[in-house]
C-alpha positions in Angstrom: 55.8 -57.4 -74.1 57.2 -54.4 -75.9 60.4 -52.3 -74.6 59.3 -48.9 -72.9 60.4 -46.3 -74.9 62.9 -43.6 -73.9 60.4 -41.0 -73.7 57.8 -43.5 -71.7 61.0 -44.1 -69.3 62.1 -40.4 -68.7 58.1 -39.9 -67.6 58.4 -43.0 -65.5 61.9 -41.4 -63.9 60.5 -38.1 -63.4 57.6 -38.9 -61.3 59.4 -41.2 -59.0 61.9 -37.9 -58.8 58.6 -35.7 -58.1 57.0 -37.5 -55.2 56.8 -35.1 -52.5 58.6 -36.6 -49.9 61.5 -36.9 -52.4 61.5 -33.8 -53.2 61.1 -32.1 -49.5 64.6 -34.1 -48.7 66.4 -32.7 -51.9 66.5 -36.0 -53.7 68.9 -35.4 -57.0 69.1 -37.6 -60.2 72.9 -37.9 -60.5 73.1 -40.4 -63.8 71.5 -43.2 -64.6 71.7 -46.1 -66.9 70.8 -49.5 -67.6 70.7 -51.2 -64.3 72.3 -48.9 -62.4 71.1 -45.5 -61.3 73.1 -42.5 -59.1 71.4 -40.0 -56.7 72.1 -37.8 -53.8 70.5 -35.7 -51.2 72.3 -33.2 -48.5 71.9 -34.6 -45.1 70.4 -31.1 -44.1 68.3 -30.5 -40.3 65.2 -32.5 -41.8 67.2 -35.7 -42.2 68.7 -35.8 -38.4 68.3 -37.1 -35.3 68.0 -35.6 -32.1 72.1 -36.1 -31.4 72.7 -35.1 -35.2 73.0 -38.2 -37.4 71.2 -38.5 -40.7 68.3 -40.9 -39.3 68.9 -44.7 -40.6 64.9 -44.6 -41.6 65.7 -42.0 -44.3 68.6 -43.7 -45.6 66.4 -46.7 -46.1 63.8 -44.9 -47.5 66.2 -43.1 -50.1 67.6 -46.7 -50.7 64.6 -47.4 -52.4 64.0 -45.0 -55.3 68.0 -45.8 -56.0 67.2 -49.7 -57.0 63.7 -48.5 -58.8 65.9 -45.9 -61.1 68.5 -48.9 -61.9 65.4 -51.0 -62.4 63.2 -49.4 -64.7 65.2 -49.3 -68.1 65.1 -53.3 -67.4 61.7 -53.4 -67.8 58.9 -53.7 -70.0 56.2 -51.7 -71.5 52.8 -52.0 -68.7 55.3 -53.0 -66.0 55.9 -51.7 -62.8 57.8 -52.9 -59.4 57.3 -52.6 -55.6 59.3 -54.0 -52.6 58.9 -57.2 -51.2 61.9 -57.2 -49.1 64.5 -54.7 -48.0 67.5 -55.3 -45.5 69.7 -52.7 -44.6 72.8 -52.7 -42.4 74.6 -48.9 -41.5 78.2 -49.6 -41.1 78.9 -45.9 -40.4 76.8 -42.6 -39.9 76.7 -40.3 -42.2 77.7 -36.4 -40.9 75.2 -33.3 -41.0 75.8 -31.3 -44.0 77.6 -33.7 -46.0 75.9 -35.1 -49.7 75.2 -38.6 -49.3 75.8 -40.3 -52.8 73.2 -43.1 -53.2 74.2 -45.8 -55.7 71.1 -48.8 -56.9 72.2 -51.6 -58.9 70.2 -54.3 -60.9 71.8 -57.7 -59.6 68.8 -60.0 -61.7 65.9 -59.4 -63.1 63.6 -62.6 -63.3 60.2 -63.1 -65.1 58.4 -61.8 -61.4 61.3 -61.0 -59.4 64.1 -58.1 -59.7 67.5 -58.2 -57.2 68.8 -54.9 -56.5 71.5 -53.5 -54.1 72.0 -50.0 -53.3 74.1 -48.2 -51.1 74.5 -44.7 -49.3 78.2 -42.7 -48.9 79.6 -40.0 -47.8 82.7 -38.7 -48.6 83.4 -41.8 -50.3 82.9 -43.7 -46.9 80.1 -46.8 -46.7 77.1 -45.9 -44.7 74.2 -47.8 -45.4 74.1 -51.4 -47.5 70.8 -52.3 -48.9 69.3 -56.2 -50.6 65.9 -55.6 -51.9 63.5 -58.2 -53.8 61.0 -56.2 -56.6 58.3 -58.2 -57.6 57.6 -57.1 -61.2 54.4 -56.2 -61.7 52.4 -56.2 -65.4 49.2 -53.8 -65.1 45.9 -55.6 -65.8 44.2 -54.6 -69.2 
C-alpha cells in the first residue's frame, strides 16, 4: 500500500484532535513524530472526582488518542486502528489544576497488530502507565 501523505496525515491528526469529548477536556497537540506523539490537558473541575482527583477513567481515555497520534505516521494509505486491549496501572494521582503531559509510543507495528505505550505526568511525576494492542485496520474498497 502507498505511504499516507503529510497532508492526508495532518487531516487524519486533526480530527482525532476535534472529537468533541477531546476537545470539551482541553486535549492539546504538544509534538508529534514518527511513533511517538506528545499531548496535554489541564486537570480542570470536569476531570475530577468527588474528593478532587483527576478521575483514572479520563486518564485512560486520554491514554488513548496519545498511542493513535504515535501510531498514525506508521501507517499506510486506507488504514486505520482501534483498540483491542488497554491496561492501565495509576501509580500516583495527578493534582487539580496541574497539566498532565501525555506521552504514546509506537513499541511494533505488525502486519495486523500495533504495540503502543503511553503514559500520563504531572510535574514530571508518573501517574498513569498504559499497554495497548491496535489491530490495523485496511478499509474495504
Amino acid at each position: 500500500m502507498p505511504k499516507r501523505t503529510e497532508a492526508e496525515l495532518e487531516t487524519m491528526i486533526e480530527q482525532v484532535m476535534a472529537i468533541p469529548l477531546h476537545r470539551h477536556l482541553g486535549l492539546e497537540l504538544v509534538e508529534r513524530e514518527e511513533g511517538r506523539a506528545r499531548l496535554r490537558f489541564r486537570a480542570g473541575p470536569a476531570v475530577l472526582t468527588n474528593v478532587g482527583s483527576v478521575h483514572g477513567g479520563v486518564l485512560s481515555l486520554l491514554l488513548e488518542p496519545a498511542a493513535l497520534l504515535a501510531l498514525l505516521p506508521l501507517l499506510d494509505a486506507g488504514e486505520s486502528a482501534a483498540t483491542v486491549d488497554i491496561h492501565v496501572a495509576f501509580p500516583a494521582a495527578p493534582e487539580a489544576g496541574h497539566w498532565i503531559e501525555l506521552e504514546g509510543r509506537v513499541i511494533r507495528r505488525a502486519r495486523q497488530l500495533a504495540f503502543c505505550e503511553a503514559e500520563a505526568r504531572s510535574g514530571g511525576r508518573l501517574c498513569a502507565a498504559a499497554r495497548l494492542t491496535k489491530a490495523v485496520l485496511t478499509a474495504r474498497t
